[in-house]
N, CA, C and O atoms as a MOPAC input file, in Angstrom:
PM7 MOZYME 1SCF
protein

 N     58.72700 1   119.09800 1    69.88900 1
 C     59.82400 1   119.20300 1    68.95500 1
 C     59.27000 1   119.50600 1    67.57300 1
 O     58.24300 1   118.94300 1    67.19500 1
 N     59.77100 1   120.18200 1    66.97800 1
 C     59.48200 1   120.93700 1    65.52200 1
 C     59.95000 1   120.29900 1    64.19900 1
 O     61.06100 1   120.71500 1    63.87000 1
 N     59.40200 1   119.39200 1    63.34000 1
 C     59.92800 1   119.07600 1    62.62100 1
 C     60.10300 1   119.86300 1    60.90200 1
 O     59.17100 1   120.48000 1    60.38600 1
 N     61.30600 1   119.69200 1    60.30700 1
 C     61.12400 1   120.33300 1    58.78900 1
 C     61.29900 1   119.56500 1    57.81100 1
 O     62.35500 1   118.95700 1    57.64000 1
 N     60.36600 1   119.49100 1    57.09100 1
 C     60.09600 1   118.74800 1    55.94600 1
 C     60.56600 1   119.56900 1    54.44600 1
 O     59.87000 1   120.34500 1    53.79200 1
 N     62.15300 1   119.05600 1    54.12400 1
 C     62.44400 1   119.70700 1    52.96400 1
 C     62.07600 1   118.81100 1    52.05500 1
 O     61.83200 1   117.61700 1    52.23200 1
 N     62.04200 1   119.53900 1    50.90700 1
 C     61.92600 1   118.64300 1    49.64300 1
 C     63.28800 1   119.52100 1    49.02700 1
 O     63.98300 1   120.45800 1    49.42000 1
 N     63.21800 1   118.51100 1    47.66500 1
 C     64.25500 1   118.95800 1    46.55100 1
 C     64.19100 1   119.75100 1    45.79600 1
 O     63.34600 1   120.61900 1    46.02000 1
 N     64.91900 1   119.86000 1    44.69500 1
 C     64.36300 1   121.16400 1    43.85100 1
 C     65.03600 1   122.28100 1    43.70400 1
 O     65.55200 1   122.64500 1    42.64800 1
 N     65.07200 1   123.09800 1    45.14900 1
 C     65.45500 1   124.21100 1    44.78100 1
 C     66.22300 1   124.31800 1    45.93600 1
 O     66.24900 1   123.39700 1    46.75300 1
 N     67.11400 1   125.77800 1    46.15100 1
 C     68.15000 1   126.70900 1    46.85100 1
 C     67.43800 1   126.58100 1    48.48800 1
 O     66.26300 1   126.33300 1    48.75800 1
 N     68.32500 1   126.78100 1    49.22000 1
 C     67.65700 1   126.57600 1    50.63500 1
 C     68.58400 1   127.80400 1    51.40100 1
 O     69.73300 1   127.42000 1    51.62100 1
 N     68.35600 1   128.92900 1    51.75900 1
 C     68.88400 1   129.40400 1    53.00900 1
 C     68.61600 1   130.20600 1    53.42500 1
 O     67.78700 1   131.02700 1    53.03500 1
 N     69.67800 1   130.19900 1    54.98300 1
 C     68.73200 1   131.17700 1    56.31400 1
 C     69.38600 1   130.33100 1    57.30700 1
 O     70.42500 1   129.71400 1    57.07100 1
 N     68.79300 1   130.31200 1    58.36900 1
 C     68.79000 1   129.83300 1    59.66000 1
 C     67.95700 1   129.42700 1    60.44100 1
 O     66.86600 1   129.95000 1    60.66900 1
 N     68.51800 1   128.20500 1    61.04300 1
 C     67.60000 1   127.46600 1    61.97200 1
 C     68.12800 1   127.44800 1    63.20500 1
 O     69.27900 1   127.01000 1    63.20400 1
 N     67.60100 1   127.84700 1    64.54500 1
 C     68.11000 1   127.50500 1    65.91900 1
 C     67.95600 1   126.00600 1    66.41600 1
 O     66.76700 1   125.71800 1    66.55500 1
 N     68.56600 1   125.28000 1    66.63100 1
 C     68.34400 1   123.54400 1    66.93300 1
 C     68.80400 1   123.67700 1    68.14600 1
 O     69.60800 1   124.56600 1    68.42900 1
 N     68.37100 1   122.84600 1    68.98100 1
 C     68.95400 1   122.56600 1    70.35400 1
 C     69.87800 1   121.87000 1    70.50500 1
 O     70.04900 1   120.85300 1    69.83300 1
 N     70.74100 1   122.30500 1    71.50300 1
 C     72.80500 1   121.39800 1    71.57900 1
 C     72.56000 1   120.23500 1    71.88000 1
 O     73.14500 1   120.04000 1    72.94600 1
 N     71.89400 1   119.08800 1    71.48800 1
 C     72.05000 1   117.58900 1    71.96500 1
 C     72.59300 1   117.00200 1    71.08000 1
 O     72.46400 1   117.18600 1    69.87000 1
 N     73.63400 1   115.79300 1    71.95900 1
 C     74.79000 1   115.21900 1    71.37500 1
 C     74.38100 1   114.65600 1    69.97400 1
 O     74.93300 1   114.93400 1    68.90900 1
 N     72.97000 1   113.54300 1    70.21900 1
 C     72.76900 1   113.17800 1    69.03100 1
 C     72.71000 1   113.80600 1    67.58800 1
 O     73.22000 1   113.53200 1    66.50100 1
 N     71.70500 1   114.94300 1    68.15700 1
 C     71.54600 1   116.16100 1    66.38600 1
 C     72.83200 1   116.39300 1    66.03700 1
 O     73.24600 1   116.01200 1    64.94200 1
 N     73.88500 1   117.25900 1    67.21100 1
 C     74.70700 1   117.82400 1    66.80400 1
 C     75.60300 1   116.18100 1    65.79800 1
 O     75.82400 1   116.31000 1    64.59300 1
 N     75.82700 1   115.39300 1    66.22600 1
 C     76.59700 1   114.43900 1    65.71000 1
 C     76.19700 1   114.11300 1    64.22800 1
 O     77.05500 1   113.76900 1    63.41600 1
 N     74.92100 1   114.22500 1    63.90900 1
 C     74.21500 1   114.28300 1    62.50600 1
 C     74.35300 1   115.66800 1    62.06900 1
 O     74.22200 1   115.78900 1    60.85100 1
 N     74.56000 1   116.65000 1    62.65000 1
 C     74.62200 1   117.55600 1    61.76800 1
 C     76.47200 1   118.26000 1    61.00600 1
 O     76.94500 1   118.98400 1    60.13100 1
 N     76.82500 1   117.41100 1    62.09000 1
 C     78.54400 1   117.48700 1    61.88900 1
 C     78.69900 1   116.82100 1    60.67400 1
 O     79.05300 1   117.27400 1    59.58600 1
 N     78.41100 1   115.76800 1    60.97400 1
 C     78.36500 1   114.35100 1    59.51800 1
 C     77.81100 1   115.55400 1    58.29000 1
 O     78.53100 1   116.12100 1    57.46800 1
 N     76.32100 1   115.71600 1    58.47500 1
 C     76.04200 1   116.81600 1    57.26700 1
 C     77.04700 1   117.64400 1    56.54800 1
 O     77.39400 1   117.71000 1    55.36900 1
 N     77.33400 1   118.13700 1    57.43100 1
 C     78.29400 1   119.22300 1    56.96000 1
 C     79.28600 1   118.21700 1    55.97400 1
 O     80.39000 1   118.51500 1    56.43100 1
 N     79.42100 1   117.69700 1    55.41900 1
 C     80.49200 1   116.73200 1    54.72400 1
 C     79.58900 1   116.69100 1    53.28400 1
 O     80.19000 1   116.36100 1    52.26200 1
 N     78.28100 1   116.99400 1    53.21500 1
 C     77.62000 1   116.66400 1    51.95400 1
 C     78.09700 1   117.92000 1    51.02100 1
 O     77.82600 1   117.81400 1    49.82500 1
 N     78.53700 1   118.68000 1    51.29900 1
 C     78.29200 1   119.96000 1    50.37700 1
 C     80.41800 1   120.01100 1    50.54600 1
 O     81.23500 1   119.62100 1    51.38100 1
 N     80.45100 1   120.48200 1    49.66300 1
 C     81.80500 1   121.40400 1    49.86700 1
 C     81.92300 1   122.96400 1    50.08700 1
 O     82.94400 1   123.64600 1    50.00100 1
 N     81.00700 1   123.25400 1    50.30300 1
 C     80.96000 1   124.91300 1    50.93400 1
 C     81.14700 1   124.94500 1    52.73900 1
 O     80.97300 1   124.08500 1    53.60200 1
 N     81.55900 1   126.30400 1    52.77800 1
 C     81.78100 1   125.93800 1    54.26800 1
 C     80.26200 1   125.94900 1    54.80700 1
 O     79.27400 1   126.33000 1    54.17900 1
 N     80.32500 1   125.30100 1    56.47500 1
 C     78.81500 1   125.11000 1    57.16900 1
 C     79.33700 1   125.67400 1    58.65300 1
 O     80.27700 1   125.29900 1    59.35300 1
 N     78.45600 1   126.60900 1    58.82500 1
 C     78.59000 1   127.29500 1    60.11000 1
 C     77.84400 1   126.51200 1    61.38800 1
 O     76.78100 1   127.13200 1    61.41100 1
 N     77.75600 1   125.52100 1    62.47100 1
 C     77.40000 1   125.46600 1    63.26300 1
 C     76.71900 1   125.96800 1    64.66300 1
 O     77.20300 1   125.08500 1    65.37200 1
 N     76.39200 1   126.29800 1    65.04200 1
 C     76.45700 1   127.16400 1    66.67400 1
 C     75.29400 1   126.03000 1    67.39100 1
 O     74.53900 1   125.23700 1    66.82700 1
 N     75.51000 1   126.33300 1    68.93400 1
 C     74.94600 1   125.55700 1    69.54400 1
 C     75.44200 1   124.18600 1    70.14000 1
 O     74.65000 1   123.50300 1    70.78900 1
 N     76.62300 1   123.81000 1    69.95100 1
 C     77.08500 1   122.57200 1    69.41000 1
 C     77.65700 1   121.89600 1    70.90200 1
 O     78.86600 1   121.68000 1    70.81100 1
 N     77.09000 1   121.51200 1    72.24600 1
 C     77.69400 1   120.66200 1    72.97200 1
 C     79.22100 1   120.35900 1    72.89200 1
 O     79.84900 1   120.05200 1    71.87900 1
 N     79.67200 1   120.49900 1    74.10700 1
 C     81.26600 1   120.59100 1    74.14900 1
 C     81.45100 1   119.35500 1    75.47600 1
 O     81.79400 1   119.48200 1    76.65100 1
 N     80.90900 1   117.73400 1    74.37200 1
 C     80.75500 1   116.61000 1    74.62100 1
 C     82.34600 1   115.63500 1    74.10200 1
 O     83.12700 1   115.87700 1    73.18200 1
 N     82.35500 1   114.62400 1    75.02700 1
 C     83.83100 1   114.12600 1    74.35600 1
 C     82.73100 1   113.48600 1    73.08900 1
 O     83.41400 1   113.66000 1    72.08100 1
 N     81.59900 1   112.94200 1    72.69100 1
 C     81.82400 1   112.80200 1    71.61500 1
 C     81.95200 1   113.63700 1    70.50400 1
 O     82.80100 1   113.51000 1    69.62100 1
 N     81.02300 1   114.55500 1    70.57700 1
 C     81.68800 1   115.43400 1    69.76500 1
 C     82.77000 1   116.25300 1    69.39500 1
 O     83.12100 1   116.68400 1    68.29700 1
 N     83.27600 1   116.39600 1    70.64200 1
 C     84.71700 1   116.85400 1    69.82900 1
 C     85.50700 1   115.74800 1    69.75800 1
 O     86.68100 1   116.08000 1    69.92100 1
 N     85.34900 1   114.32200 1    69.54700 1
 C     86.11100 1   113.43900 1    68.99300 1
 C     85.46200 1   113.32200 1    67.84100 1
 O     86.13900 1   112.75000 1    66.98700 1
 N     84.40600 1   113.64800 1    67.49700 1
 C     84.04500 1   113.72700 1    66.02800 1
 C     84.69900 1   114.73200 1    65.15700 1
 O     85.44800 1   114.41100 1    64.23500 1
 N     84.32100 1   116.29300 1    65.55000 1
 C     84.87100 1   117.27600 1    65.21400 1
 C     86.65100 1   116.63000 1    64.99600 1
 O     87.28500 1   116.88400 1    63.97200 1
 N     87.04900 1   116.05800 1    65.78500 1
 C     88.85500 1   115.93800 1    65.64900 1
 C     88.71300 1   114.54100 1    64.34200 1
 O     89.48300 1   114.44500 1    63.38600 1
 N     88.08100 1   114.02000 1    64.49900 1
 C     87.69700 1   112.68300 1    62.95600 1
 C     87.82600 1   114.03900 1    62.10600 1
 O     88.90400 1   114.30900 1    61.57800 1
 N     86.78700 1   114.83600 1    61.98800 1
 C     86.46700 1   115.64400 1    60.47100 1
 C     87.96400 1   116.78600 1    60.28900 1
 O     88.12500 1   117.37600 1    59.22100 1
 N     89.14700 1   117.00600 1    61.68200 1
 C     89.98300 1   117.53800 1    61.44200 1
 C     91.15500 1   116.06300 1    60.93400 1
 O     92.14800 1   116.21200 1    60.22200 1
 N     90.92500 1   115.40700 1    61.22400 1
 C     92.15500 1   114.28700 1    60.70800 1
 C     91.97500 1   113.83100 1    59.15900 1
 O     92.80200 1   113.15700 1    58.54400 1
 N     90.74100 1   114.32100 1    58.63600 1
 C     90.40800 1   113.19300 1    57.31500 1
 C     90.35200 1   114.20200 1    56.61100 1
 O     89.87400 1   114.10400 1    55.48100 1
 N     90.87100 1   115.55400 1    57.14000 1
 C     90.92800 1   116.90400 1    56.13100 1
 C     90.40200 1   118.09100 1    56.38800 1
 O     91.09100 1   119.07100 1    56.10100 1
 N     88.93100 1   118.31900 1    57.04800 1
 C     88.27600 1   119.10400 1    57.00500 1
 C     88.82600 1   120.49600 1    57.96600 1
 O     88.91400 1   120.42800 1    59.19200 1
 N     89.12800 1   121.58900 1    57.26900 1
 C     89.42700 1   122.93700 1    58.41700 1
 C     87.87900 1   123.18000 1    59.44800 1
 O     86.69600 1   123.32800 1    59.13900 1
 N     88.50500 1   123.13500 1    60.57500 1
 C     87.40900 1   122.83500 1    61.62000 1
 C     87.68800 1   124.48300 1    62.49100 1
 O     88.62600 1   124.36200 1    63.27900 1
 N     87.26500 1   125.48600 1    62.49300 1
 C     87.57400 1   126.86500 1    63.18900 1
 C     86.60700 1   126.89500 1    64.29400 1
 O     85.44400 1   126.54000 1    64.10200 1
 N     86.96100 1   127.23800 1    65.26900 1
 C     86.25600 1   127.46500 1    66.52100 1
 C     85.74800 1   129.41500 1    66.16300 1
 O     86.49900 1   130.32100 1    65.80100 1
 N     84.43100 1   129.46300 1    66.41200 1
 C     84.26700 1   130.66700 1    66.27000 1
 C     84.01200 1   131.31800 1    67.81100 1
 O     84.42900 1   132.36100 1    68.31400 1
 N     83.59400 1   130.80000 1    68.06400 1
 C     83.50900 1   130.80600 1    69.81500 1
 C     83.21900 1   129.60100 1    70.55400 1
 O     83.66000 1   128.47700 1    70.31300 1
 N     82.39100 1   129.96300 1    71.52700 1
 C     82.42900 1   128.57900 1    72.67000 1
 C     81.50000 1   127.48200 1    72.26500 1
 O     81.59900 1   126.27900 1    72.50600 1
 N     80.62000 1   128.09700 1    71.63500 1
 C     79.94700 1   126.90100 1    70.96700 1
 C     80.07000 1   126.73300 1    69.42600 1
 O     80.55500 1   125.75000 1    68.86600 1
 N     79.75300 1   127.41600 1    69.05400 1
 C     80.13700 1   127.83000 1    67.50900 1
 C     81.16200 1   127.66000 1    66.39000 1
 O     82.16200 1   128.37600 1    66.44900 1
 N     81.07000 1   127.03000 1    65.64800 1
 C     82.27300 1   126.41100 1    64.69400 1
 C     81.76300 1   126.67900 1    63.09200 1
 O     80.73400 1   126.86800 1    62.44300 1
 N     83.39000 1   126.54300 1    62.91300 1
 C     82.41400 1   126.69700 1    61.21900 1
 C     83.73900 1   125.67900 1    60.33600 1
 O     84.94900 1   125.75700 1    60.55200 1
 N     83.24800 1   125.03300 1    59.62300 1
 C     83.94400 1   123.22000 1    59.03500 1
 C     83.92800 1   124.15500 1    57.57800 1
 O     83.24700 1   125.10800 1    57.19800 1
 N     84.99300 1   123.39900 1    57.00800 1
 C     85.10600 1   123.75200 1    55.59600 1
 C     85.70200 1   122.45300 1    55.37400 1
 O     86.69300 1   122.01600 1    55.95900 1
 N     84.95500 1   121.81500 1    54.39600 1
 C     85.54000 1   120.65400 1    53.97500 1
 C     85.92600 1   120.08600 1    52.43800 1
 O     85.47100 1   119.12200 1    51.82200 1
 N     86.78300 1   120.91500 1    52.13000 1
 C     87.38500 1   120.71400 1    50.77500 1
 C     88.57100 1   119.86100 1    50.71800 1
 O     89.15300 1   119.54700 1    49.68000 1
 N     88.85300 1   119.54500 1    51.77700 1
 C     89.96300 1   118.52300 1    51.32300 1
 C     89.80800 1   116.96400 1    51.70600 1
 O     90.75400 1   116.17600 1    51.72900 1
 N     88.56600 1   116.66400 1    51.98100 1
 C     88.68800 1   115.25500 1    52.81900 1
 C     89.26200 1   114.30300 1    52.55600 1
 O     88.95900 1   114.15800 1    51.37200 1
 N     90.02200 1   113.36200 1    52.85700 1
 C     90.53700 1   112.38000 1    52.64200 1
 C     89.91800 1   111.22000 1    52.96500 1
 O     90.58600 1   110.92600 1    53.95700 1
 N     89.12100 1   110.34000 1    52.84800 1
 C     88.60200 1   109.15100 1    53.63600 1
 C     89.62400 1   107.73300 1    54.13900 1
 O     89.38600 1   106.70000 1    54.76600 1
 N     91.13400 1   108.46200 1    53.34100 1
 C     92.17900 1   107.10500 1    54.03400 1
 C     92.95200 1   107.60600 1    55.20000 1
 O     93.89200 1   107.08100 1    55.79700 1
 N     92.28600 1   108.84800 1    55.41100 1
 C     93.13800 1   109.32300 1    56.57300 1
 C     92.13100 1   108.80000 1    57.68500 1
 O     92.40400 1   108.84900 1    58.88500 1
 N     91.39700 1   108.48900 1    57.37100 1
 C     90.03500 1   107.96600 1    58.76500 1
 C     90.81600 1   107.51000 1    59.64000 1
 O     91.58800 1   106.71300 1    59.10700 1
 N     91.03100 1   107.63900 1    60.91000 1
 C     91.31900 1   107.53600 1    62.30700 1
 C     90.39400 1   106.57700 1    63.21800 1
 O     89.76400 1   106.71700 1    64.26600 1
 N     90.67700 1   105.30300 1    62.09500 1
 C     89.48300 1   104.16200 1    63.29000 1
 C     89.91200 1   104.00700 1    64.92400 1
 O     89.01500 1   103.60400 1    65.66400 1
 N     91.27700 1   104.31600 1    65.55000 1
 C     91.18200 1   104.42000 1    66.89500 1
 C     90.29800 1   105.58700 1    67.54300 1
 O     90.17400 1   105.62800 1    68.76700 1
 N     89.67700 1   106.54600 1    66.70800 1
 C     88.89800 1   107.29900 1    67.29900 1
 C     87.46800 1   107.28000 1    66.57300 1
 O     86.63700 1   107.98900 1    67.13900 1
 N     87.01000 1   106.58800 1    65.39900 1
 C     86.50100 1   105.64300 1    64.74600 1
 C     85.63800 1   104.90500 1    65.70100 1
 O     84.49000 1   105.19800 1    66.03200 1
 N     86.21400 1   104.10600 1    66.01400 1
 C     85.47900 1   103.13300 1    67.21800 1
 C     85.59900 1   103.27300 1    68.54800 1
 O     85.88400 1   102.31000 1    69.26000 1
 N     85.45100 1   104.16200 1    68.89700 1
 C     85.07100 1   104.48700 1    70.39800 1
 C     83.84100 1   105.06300 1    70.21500 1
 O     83.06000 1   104.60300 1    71.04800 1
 N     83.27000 1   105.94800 1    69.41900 1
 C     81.43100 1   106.04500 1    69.18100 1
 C     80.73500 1   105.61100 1    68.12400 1
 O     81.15200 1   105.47400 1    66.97400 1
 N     79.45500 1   105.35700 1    68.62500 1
 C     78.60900 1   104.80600 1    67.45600 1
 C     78.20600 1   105.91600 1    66.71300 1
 O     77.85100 1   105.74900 1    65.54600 1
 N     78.20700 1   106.64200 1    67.04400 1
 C     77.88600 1   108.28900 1    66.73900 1
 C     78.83600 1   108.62600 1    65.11600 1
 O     78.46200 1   109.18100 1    64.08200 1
 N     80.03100 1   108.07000 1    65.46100 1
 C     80.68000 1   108.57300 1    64.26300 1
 C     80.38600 1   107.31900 1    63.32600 1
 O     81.52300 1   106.99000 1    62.98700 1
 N     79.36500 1   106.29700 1    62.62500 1
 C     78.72100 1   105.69300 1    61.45800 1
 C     78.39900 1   106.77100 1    61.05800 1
 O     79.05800 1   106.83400 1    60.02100 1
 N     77.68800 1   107.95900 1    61.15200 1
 C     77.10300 1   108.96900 1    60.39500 1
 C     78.04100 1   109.72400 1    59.96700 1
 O     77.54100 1   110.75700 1    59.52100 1
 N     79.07200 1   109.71700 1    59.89000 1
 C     80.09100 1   109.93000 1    58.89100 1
 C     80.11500 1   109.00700 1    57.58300 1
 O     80.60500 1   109.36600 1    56.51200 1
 N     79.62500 1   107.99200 1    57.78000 1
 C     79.86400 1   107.09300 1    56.47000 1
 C     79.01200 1   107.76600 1    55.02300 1
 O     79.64000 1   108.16700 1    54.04300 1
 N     77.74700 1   107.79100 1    55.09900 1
 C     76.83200 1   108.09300 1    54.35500 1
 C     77.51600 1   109.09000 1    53.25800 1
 O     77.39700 1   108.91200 1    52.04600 1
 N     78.26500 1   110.19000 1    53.86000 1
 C     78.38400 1   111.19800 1    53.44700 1
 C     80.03500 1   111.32500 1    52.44900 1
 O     80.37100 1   111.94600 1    51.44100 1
 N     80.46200 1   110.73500 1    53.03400 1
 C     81.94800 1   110.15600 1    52.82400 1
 C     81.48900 1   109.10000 1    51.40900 1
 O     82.14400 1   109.29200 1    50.38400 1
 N     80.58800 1   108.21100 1    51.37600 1
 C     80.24200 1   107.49100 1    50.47800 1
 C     79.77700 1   108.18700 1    48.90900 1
 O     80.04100 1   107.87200 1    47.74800 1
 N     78.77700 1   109.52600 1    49.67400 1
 C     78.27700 1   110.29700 1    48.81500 1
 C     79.56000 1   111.00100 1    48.06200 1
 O     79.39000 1   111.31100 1    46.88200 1
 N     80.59300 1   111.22100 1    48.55700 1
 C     81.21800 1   112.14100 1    47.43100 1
 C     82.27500 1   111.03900 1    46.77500 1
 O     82.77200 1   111.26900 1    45.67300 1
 N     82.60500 1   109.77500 1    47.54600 1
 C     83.95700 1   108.90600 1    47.06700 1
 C     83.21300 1   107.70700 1    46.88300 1
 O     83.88700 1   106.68600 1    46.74200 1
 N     81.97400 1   107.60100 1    46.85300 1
 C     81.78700 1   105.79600 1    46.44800 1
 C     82.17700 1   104.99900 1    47.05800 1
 O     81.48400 1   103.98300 1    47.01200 1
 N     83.40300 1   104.92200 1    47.93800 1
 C     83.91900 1   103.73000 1    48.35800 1
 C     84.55400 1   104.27100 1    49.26500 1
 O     85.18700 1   105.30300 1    49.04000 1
 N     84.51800 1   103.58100 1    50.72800 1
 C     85.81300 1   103.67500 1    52.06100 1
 C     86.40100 1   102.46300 1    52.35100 1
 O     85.87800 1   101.36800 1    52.14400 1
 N     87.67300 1   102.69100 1    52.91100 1
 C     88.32100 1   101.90300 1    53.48600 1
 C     87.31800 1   101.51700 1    55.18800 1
 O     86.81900 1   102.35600 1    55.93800 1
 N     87.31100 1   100.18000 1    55.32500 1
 C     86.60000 1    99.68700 1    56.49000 1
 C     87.53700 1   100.00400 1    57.79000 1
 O     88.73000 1   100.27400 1    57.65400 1
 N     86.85700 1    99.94300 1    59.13400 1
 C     87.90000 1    99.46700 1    60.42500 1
 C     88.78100 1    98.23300 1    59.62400 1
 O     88.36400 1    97.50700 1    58.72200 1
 N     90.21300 1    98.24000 1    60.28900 1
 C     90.56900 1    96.80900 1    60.80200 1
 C     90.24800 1    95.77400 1    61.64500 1
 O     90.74700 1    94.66200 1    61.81700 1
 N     89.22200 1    96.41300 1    62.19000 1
 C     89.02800 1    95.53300 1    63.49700 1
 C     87.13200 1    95.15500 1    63.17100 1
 O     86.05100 1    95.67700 1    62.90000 1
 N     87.87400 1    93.76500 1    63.47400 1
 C     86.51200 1    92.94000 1    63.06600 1
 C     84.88700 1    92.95700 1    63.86900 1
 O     83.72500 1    92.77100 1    63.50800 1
 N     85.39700 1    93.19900 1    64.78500 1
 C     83.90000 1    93.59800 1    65.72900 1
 C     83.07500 1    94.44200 1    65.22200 1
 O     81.86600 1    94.33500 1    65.01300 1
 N     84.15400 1    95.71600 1    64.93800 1
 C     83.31400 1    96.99500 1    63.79400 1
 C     82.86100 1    96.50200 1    62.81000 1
 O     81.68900 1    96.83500 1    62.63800 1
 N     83.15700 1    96.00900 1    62.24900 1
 C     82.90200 1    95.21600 1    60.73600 1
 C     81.80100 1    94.73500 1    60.74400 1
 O     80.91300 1    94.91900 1    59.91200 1
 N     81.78000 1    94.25300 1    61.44000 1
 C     80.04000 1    93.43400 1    61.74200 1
 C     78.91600 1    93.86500 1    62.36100 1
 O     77.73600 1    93.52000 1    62.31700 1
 N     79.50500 1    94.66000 1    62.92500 1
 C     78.29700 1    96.02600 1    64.03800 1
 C     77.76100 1    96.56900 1    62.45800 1
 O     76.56600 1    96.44100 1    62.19300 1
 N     78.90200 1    97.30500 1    61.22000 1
 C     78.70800 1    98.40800 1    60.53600 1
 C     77.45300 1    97.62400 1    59.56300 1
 O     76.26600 1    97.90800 1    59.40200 1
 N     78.53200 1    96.24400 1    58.88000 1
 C     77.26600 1    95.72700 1    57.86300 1
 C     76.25600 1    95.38800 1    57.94600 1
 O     75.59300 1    95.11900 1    56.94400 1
 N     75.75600 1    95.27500 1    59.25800 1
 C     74.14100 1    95.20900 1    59.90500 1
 C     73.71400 1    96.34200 1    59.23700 1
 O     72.75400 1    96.24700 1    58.47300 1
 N     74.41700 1    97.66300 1    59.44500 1
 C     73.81500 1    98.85300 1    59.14300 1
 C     74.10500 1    99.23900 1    57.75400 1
 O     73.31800 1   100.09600 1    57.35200 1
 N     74.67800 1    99.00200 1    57.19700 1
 C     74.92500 1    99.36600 1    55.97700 1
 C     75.33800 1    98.42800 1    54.64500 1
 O     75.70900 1    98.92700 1    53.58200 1
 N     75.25600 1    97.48300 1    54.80000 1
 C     74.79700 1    95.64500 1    54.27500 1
 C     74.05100 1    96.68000 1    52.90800 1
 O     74.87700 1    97.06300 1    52.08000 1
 N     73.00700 1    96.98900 1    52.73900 1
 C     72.32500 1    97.39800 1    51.16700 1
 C     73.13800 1    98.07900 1    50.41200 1
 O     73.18500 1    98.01100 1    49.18400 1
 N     74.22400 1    99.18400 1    51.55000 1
 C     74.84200 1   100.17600 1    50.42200 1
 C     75.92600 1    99.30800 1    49.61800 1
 O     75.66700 1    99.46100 1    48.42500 1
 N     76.67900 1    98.73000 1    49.72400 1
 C     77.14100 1    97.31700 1    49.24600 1
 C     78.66500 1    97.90600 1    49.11900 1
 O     79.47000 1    97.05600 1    48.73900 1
 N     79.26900 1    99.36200 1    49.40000 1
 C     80.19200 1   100.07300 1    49.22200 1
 C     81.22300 1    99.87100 1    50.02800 1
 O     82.37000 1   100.10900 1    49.64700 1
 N     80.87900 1    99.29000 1    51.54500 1
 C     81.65400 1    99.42700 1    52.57800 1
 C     82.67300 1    98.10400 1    52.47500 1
 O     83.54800 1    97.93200 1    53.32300 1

């Protein structure tokens, strides 16, 4: 496996081929939430978690276009973080990596209602002190 070591600084683009596994793709969906420009995907597993993620990033705002069978491209200028959909929320662990990013542009989210989550999340995110 190939790793890339960015640093900061400066402009980044081009293309990278990544392989369709659920995990990357689920981090790279979340990514796509850091920037407000659109982010083109391809490759992307046509997994129930991911497209219950993909349907999270269509409920909380984001235009989600199918470009073909694997291939998508997210534009996320409108997100909402009170529209979060914790019944689809908590069915993967996969979708926490939505938080980070959601934090990064609003500072603050609304938590699950449901207390089990609550306590799974602040294990994991207890330092950011936001949740």
């Amino acid at each position: 496996m190939k790793k890339f070591f960015i640093k900061g600084g400066s402009s980044l683009s081009g293309e990278v081929e990544i392989q369709g596994y659920k995990n990357s793709a689920g981090a790279i969906l979340a990514a796509a939430l850091l920037t407000k420009e659109p982010s083109v995907i391809d490759n992307l597993p046509k997994c129930a978690d991911i497209l219950n993620e993909i349907e999270i990033l269509e409920k909380i705002g984001a235009k989600v276009i199918w470009l073909d069978g694997k291939k998508i491209k997210i534009i996320p200028k409108n997100i909402d973080p009170e529209k979060i959909p914790f019944d689809l929320f908590e069915k993967m662990r996969i979708s926490v990596l939505l938080i980070p990013p959601l934090l990064h542009h609003f500072k603050k989210i609304k938590s699950s209602p449901s207390r089990r989550r609550q306590n799974r999340l602040k294990t994991n995110y207890y330092p950011l002190g936001s949740i």
